[in-house]
C-alpha positions as CSV (number, residue, x, y, z in Angstrom):
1,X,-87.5,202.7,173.4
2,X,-90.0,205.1,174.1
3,X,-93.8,205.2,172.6
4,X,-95.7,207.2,170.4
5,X,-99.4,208.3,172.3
6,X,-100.9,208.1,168.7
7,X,-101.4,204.8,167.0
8,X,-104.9,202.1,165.8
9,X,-104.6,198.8,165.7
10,X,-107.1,195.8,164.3
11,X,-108.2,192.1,164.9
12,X,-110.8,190.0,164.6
13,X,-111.3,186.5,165.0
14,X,-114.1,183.7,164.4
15,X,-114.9,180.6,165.9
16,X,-117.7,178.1,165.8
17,X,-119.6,181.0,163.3
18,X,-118.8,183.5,165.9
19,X,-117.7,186.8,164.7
20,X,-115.3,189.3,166.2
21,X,-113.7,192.4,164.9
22,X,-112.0,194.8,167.4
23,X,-110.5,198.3,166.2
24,X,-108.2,200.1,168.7
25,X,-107.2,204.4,168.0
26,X,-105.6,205.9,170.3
27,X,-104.7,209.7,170.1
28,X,-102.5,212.2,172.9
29,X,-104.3,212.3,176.1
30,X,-102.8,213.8,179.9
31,X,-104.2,210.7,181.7
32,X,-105.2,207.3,179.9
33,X,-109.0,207.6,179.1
34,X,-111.4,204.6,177.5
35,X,-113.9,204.6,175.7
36,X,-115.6,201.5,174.6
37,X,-118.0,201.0,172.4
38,X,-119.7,197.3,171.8
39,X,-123.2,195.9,171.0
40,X,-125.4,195.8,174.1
41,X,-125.5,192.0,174.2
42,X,-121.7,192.6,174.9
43,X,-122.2,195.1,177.6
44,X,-120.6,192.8,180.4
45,X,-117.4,192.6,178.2
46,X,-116.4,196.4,178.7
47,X,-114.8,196.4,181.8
48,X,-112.8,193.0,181.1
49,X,-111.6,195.1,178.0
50,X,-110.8,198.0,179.9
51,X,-108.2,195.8,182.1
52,X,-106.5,194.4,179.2
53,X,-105.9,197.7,177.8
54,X,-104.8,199.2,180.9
55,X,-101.9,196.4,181.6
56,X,-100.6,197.7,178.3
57,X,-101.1,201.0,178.1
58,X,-100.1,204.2,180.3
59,X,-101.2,207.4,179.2
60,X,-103.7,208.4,175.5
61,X,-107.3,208.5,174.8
62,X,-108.2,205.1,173.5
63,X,-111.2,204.5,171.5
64,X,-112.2,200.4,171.3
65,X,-114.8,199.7,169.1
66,X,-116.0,196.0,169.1
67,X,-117.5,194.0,165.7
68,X,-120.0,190.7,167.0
69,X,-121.6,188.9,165.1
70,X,-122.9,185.7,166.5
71,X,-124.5,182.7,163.8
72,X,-123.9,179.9,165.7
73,X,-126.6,177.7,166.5
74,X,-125.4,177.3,170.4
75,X,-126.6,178.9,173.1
76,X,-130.5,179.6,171.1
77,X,-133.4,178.4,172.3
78,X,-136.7,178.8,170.9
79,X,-139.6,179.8,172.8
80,X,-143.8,179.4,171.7
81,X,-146.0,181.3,173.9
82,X,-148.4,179.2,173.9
83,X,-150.7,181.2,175.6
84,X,-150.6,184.3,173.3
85,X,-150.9,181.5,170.6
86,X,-154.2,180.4,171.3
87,X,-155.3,183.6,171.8
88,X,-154.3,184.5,168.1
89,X,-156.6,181.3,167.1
90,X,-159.5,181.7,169.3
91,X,-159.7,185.4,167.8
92,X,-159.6,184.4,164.7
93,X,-162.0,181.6,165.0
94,X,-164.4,184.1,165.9
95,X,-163.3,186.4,163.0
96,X,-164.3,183.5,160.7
97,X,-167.5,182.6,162.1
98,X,-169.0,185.8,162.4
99,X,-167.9,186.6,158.6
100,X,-168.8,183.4,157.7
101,X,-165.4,182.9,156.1
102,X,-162.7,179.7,155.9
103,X,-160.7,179.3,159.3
104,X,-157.7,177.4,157.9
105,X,-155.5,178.1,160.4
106,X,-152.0,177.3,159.9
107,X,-150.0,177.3,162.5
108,X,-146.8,178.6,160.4
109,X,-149.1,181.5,159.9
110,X,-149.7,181.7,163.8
111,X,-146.1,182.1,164.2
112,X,-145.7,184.9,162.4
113,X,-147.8,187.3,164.7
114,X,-145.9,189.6,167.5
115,X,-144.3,187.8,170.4
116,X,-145.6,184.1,169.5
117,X,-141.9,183.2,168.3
118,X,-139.3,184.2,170.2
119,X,-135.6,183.2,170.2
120,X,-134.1,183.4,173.4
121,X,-129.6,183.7,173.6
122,X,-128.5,181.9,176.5
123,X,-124.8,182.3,175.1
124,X,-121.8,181.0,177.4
125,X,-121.1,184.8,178.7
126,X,-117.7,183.3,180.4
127,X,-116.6,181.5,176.8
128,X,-117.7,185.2,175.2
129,X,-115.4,187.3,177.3
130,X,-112.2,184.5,176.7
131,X,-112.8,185.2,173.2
132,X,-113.4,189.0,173.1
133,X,-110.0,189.5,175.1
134,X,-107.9,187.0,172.5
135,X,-109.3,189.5,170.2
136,X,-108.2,192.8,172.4
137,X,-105.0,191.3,172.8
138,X,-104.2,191.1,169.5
139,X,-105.1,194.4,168.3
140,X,-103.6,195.7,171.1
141,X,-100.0,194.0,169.8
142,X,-101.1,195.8,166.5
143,X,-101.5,199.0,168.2
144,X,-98.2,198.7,170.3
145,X,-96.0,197.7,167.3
146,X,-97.6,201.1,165.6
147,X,-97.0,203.0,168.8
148,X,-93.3,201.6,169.0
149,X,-92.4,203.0,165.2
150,X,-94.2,206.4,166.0
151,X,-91.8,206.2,169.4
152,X,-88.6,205.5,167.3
153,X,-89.1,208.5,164.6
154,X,-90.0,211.1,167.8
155,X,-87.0,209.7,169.8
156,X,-84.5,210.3,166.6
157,X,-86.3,213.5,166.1
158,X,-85.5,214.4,169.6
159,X,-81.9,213.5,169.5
160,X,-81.0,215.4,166.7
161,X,-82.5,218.2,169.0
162,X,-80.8,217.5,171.9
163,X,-77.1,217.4,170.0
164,X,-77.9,221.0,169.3
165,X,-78.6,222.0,172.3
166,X,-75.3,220.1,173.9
167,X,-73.6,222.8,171.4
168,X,-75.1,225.7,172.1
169,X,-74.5,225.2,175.9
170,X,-70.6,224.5,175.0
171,X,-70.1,227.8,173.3
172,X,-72.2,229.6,175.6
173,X,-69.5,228.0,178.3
174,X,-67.1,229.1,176.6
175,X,-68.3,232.8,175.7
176,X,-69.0,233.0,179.4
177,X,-65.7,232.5,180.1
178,X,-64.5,235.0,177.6
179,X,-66.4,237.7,179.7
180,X,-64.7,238.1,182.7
181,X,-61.1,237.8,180.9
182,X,-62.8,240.8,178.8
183,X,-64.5,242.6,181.9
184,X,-60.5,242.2,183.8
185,X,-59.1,244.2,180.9
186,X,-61.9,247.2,180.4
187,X,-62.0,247.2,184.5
188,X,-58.4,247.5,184.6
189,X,-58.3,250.2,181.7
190,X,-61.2,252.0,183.2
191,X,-60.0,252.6,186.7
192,X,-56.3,253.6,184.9
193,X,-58.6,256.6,183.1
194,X,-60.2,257.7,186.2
195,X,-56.9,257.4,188.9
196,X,-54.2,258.6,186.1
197,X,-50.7,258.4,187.3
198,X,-52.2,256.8,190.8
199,X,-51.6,253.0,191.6
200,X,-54.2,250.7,190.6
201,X,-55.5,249.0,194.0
202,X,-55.0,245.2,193.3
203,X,-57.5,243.6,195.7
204,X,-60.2,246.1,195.3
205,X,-59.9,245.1,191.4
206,X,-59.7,241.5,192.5
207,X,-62.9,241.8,194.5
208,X,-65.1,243.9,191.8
209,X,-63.9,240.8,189.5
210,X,-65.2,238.6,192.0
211,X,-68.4,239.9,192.2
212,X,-68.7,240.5,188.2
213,X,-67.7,236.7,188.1
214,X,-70.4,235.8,190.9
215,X,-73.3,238.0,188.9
216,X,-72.8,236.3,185.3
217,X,-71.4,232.8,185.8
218,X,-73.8,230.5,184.7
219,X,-71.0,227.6,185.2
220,X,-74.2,225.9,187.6
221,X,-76.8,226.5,185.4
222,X,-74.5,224.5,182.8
223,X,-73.5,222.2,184.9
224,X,-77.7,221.3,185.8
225,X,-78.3,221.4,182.4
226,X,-75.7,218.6,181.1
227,X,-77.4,216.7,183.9
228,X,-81.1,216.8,182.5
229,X,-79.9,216.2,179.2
230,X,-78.2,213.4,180.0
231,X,-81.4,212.0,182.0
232,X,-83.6,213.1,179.0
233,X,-81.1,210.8,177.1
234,X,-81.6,207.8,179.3
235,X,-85.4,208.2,179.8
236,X,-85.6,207.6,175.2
237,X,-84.7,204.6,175.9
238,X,-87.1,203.6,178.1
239,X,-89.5,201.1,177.6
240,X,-91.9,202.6,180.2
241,X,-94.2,205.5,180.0
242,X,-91.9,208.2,180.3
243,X,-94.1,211.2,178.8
244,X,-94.5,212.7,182.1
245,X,-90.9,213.0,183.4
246,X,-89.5,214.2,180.1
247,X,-92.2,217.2,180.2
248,X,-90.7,217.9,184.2
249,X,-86.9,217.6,182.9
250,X,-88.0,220.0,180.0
251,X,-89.4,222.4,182.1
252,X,-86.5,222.2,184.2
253,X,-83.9,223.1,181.2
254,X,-86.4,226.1,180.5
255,X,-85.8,227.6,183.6
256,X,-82.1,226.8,183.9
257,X,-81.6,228.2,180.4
258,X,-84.0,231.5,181.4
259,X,-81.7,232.1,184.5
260,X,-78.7,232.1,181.8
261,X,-80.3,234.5,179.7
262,X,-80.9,236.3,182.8
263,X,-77.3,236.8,183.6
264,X,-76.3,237.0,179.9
265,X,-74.3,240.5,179.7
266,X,-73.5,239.5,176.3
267,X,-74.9,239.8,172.7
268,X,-74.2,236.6,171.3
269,X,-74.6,234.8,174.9
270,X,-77.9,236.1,174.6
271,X,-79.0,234.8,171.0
272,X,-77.5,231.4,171.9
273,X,-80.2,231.6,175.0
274,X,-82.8,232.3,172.2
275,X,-81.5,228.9,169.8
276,X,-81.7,227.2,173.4
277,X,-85.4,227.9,174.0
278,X,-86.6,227.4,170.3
279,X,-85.1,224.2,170.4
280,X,-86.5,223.4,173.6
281,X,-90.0,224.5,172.8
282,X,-89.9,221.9,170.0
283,X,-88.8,219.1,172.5
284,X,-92.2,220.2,174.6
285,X,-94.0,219.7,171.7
286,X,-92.6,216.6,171.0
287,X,-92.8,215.3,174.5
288,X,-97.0,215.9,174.2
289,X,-96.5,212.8,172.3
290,X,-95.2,210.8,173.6
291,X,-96.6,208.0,176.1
């Protein structure tokens, strides 16, 4: 079944007190564009992300935004400067001495000056990026079964639209029919008018018949338009991305049903043409959303 462009999914996951929240929105797009937006220490997880989404996902502007929040005692080390450390004292020292003042130096004091304590993350990137993608994974299959129900309403939406058309192209069949039985008969009466008692010439009536038949039988244009219907039909049930092709076949029923209206020599042929491209304009619209 086809898929809805529009849809968010959400998932986080924790392990060893590491934190992970992923939200996924995606919204109607012409090509499939990514944005994804993660703390820097996660920078080397975007394009990992990226490829997971991709594998899923065709077509939509997709929106990742990515929750870390790391507490575990793994991969930390602490760092002194010494150096920087001992300047600290030795300034101090002097401090004391030359206001004649205490120097009772602690050294938890020390640490509490700029860039003498330091913790350094020497995180496992590789063990990172496993986890990050579980977590993409699974909002994705939140996203997906969203997309999926979106994709069902639009695709019963579209039916019901596409069983209107199938009967507005059976009575314009069959009103198109109806006109050159009618145009025989006026002809016929017409040309009795203007020759009066004189015998009607059967094959120059048969040919000016022909040629009315040729100018507004729209028996091909029909015919091509059954056909895309019954492709659009097939394409709903598609599991692939099949946004693009339904917006061709659409186009092509447009122009079929404006070459109809084109030859319409008929009234109600010619409202029929006009329930035909209303309905098909709200197919198009449709169509924009789906994958």
């Amino acid at each position: 079944m086809i898929k809805s462009m529009t849809g968010y999914g959400k998932a986080s996951f924790s392990k060893e007190q590491r934190d992970y929240q992923i939200e996924i929105k995606s919204v109607n797009h012409r090509y499939l564009d990514i944005s994804v937006k993660l703390p820097k220490i996660l920078s080397y997880v975007e394009e990992p992300i990226k490829k997971e989404i991709s594998s899923k996902v065709k077509r939509g502007k997709i929106d990742v935004f990515v929750t870390f929040d790391n507490n575990s005692a793994e991969g930390r080390q602490i760092e002194i400067n010494e150096e920087l450390a001992q300047i600290y004292i030795d300034e101090l020292k002097k401090l004391a001495e030359k206001e004649n003042i205490l120097s009772n130096i602690e050294v938890t004091e020390i640490t509490k000056y700029p860039d003498v304590l330091n913790i350094k993350n020497t995180q496992d990137d590789e063990k990172i990026t496993t986890e990050v993608v579980e977590t993409v994974r699974e909002a994705i299959s939140s996203l997906m079964k969203m997309k999926q129900v979106e994709g069902r309403k639009i695709a019963e939406d579209l039916l019901k639209r596409i069983n209107k058309i199938k009967e507005k192209i059976e009575e314009i069949s069959s009103l198109s029919t109806g006109l050159i039985d009618e145009y025989v008969v006026k002809l016929e009466g017409r040309i009795k008018e203007l020759l009066k008692e004189q015998e009607i010439d059967k094959a120059r009536l048969a040919q000016e018949v022909v040629i009315y038949a040729d100018k507004c039988s729209v028996e091909e244009e029909v015919t091509r338009l059954k056909s895309h219907i019954a492709q659009f039909e097939e394409m709903l049930k598609s599991d692939e991305a099949v946004g693009k092709k339904l917006d061709f076949i659409i186009q092509e029923m447009n122009r079929e049903t404006n070459t109809i209206g084109s030859k319409a020599n008929n009234l109600e042929i010619t409202n029929r043409v006009i329930d035909l491209k209303t309905e098909i304009e709200n197919i198009r619209e449709q169509v924009q959303n789906i994958e």
